[in-house]
C-alpha positions as CSV (number, residue, x, y, z in Angstrom):
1,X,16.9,9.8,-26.9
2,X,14.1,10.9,-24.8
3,X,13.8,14.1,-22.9
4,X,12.1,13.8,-19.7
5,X,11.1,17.3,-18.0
6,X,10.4,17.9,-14.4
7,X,9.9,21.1,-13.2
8,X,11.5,21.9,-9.9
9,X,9.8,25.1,-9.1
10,X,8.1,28.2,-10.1
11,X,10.7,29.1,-12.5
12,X,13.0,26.1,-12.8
13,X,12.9,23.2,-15.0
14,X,15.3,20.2,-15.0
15,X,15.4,18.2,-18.4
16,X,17.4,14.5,-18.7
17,X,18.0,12.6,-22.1
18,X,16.6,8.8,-21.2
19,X,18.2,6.2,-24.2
20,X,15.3,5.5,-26.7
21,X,16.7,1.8,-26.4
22,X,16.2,1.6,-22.7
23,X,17.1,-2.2,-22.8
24,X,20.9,-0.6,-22.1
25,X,20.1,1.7,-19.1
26,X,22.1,1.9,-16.3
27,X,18.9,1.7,-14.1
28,X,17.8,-1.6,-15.5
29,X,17.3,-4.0,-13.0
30,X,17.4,-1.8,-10.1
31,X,14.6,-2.1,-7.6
32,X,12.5,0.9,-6.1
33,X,9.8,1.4,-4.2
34,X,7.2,4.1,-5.5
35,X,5.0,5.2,-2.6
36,X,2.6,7.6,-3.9
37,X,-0.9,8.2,-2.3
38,X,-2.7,9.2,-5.7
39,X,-3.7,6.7,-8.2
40,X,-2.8,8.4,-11.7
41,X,0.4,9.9,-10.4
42,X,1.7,7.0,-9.3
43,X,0.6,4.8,-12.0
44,X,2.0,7.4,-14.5
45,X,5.5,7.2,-12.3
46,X,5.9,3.9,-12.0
47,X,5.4,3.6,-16.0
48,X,8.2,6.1,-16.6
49,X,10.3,4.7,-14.0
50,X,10.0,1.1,-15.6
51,X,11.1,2.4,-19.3
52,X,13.6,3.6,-17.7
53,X,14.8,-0.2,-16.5
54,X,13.8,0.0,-12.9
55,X,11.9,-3.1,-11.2
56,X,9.3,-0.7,-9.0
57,X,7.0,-1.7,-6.6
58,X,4.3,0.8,-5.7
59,X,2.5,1.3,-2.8
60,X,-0.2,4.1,-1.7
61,X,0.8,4.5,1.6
62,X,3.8,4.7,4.2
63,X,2.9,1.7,6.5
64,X,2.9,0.0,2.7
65,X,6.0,1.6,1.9
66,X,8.3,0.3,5.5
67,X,6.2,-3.0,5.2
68,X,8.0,-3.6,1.9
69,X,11.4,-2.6,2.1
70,X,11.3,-4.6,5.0
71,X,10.0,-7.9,4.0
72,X,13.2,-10.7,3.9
73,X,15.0,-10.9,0.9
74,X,14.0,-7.2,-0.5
75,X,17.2,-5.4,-1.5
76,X,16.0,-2.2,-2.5
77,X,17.9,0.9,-3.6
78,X,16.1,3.6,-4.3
79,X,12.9,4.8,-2.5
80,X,10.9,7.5,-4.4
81,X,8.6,8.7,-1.5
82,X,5.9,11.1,-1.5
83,X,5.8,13.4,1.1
84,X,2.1,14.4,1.8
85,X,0.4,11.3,2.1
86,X,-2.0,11.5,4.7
87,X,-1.9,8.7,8.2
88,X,1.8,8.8,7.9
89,X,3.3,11.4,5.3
90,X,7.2,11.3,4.1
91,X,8.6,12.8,6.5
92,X,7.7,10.0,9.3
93,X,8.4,7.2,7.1
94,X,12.0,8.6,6.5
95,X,12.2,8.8,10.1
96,X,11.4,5.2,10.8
97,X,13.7,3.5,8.2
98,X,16.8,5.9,9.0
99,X,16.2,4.3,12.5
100,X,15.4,0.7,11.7
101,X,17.8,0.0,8.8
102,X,21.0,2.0,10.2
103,X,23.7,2.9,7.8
104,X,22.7,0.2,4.9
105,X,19.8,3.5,3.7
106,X,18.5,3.1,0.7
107,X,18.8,6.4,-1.6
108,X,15.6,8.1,-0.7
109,X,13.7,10.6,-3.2
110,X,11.4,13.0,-2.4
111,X,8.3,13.6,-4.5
112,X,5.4,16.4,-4.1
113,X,2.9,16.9,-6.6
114,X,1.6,20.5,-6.9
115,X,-1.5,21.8,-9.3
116,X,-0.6,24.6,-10.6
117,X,-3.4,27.2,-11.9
118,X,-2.9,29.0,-15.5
């Protein structure tokens, strides 16, 4: 097993064990959509989100994000969304596919990225 950390705030810290052997994960297979405006973070991201078994598609902005969950054919489940990307930031994006795509949502994640100084 792998541990994966993610630290959820000041003070908090969320670990998860991801199988060494991730040919058997229960994410393999499923598709996401990684829309992250910075280049290393979401490269990074997308990397750990693929050993994990996801097929991920990443885009840098939200007009890239709603153009590709709604292309024909794209059946994707889970949308990991950055929510402070500049011309339209999370929050709008969200907005726009709750209204376009009904009840059939995807699972939406929220991501921030914060520097931290030590």
């Amino acid at each position: 097993m792998t541990l994966l950390k993610f630290q959820i705030g000041p003070s908090l810290e969320k670990s998860i064990f991801a199988p060494k052997d991730y040919s058997s994960s229960q994410f393999r297979g499923l598709k996401a959509v990684l829309a992250k405006d910075d280049g290393v973070n979401r490269t990074v991201t997308k990397k750990l989100l693929e050993k994990l078994g996801f097929h991920v598609i990443a885009v840098s902005s939200g007009f890239e994000c709603l153009s590709a969950i709604s292309g024909a054919g794209n059946s994707f489940r889970i949308i990991l969304l950055d929510l402070h990307m500049p011309e339209m930031d999370g929050f709008e994006v969200v907005k726009r596919i709750r209204k376009f795509h009904s009840h059939s949502w995807p699972l939406i994640i929220a991501l921030i990225a914060v520097q931290m100084n030590m």
